[in-house]
N, C-alpha and C positions, 0 to 999 in steps of 0.2 A: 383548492389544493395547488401547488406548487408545480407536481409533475407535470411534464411533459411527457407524450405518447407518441410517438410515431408510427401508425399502421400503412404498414406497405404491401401492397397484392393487387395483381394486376386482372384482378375480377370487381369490376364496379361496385355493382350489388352489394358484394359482401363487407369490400373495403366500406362503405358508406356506410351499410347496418353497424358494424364494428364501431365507427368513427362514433354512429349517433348513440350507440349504449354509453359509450365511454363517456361523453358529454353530456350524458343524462346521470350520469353519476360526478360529477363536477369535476372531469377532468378535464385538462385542453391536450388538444389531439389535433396531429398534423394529417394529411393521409399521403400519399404518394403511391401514383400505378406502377413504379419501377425500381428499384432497389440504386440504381445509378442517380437519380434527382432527390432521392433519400439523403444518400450519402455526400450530397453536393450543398444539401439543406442544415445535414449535422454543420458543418463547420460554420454554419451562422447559429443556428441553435442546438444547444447538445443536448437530447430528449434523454429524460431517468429510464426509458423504458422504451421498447421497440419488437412491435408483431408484426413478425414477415410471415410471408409464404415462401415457402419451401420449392414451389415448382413455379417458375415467370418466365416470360421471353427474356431472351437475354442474359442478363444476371442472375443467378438462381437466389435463393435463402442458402443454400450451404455456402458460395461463394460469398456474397455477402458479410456474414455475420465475422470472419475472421476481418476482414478489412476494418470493420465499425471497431472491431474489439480493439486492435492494435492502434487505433488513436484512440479510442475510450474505452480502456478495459473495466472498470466501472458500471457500466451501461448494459441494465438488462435487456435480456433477451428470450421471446418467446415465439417461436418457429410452430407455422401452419403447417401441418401435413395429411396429405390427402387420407393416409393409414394407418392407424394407430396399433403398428408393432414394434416388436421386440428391438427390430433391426435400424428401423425407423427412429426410434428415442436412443438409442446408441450413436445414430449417425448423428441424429440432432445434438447431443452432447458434448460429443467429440470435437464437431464447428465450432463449440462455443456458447448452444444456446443450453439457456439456463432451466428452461421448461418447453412444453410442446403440450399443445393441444391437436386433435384431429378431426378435422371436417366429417359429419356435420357435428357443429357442436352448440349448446344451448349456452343462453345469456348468463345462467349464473358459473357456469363452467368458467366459463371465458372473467368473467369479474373476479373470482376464484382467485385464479391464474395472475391475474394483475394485479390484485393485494399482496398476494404471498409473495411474488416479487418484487411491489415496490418495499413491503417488509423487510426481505432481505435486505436490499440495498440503505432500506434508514439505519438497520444492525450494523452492516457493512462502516457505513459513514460514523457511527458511532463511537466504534473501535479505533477509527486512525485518528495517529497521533503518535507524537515522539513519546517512546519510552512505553508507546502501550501493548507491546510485544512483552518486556517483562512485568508489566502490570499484570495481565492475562495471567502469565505462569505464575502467579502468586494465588488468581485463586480457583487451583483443585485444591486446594482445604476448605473443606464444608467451612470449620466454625470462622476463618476468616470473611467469608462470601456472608455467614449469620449476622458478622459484625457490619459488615456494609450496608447491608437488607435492615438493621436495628438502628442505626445512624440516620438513614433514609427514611425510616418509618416517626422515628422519636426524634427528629433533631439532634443538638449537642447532648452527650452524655457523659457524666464522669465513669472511670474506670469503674468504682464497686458495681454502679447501675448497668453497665453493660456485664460486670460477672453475672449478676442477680438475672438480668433479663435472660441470657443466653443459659443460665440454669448450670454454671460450669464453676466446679466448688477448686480447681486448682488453677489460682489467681499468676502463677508463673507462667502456665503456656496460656492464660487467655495475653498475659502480658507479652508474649511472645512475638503472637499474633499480629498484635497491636504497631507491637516495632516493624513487625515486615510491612503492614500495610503503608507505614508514615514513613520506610523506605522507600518503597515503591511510590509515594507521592498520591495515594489512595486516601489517605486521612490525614489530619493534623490535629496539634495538639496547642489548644490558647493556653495563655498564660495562667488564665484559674481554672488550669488542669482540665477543663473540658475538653475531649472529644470531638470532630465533626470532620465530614465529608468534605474533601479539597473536588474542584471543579472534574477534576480527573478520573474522582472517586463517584462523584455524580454520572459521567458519563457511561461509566463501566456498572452502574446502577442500573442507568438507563435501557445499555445494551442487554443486561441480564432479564430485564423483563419482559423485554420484546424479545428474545430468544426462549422465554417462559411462555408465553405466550401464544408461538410461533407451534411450541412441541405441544403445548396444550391443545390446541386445535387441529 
C-alpha cells in the first residue's frame, strides 16, 4: 500500500503496539512521541493518514490537528482519547479530526478506523478535478447514474441498447439524459454512434462505488 500513517502519542507502549498492527497489515507508518517532531516530519513526507492522542506534554491533539490541516487539509485525521463521550467527539470534530477512537481500544477497532478513512480520502481524491463540481450536480438523476453504471458494466453501447438495458420505453428523455452527461464530459459519443465512458465518466464511476460500498458496510 501506498499510505503513509503517522502515529503520534507520547506513551511508548501504545505508539509501538499501534505502529506494529499497522505494519502487520502492510502499511508504512512513521511513529513520533510529540506532535512538534510530527509536524516537522510532514513537511518532508506528507502521511494520507494521522493517529494522535489527544492529551501529550506540550502540544496537545486538539492543538495539533488544526496546524496539520491548514497545510494539508486533505490529510486524515484520527484523534486518541482517553473517553469516549458525547463531548469528547464533538471537540474532536470540531479540531478537525475526521474520527476518534477511545482508549482502551482493541486491534480491529483501531484497523476499522484506518480503512474507513483512508476510504474516504481515495473517494475524496477521486472527485477532484475541474468541472467535477457540475459533474456531481448532473447525477441526482437516478436514470442518468443507471447509464454510467451500464456503460461501466457493458462497455460501448448504442443508444437502442442502453433504452433496452435501462428498461425505459420513452427514447426522448433516455436521449436527454444522454446530452447532459456528453455535456458535462461524462460520456462521449464515437463516430459509429457508440456510446462510452470519457475518463471523467470513469472516475465519477469509480467514486460512486466506493461511496456504495462505504454505506453498504
Amino acid at each position: 500500500m501506498s499510505e503513509h500513517i503517522y502515529v503520534v502519542d507520547d506513551d511508548h507502549d501504545l505508539r509501538e503496539s499501534i505502529a506494529e498492527i499497522l505494519e502487520n497489515n502492510h502499511y508504512q507508518v512513521s511513529s513520533f512521541e510529540n506532535a512538534e517532531s510530527a509536524l516537522q516530519a510532514s513537511k518532508l513526507v506528507v502521511p494520507s493518514l494521522v493517529i494522535v492522542d489527544n492529551m501529550m506534554p506540550g502540544m496537545g491533539g486538539m492543538a495539533f490537528i488544526p496546524l496539520l490541516k491548514k497545510e494539508y487539509p486533505n490529510v486524515k485525521i484520527i484523534m486518541i482519547t482517553a473517553f469516549s463521550t458525547v463531548d469528547n467527539a464533538v471537540a474532536a470534530m470540531k479540531s478537525g479530526a475526521d474520527d476518534y477512537i477511545a482508549k482502551p481500544f482493541k486491534r480491529d477497532e483501531l484497523l476499522v478506523a484506518v480503512r474507513r478513512s483512508l476510504e474516504e480520502l481515495k473517494f475524496e481524491k477521486q472527485m477532484i478535478g475541474p468541472g467535477m463540481d457540475e459533474a456531481l450536480s448532473c447525477l441526482s438523476n437516478q436514470i442518468r447514474r443507471d447509464i454510467l453504471l451500464a456503460l461501466s458494466q457493458k462497455g460501448d453501447m448504442r443508444f437502442m441498447d442502453i433504452t433496452r438495458h435501462l428498461e425505459i420505453s420513452d427514447h426522448t428523455k433516455v436521449n436527454f439524459h444522454l446530452k447532459n452527461l456528453k455535456t458535462n464530459n461524462l460520456v462521449s459519443q464515437k463516430r459509429d454512434k457508440f456510446y462510452r465512458l470519457t475518463p471523467q465518466g470513469e472516475k465519477i464511476v469509480d467514486g460512486l462505488a466506493l461511496l456504495s460500498n462505504k454505506i453498504s458496510h
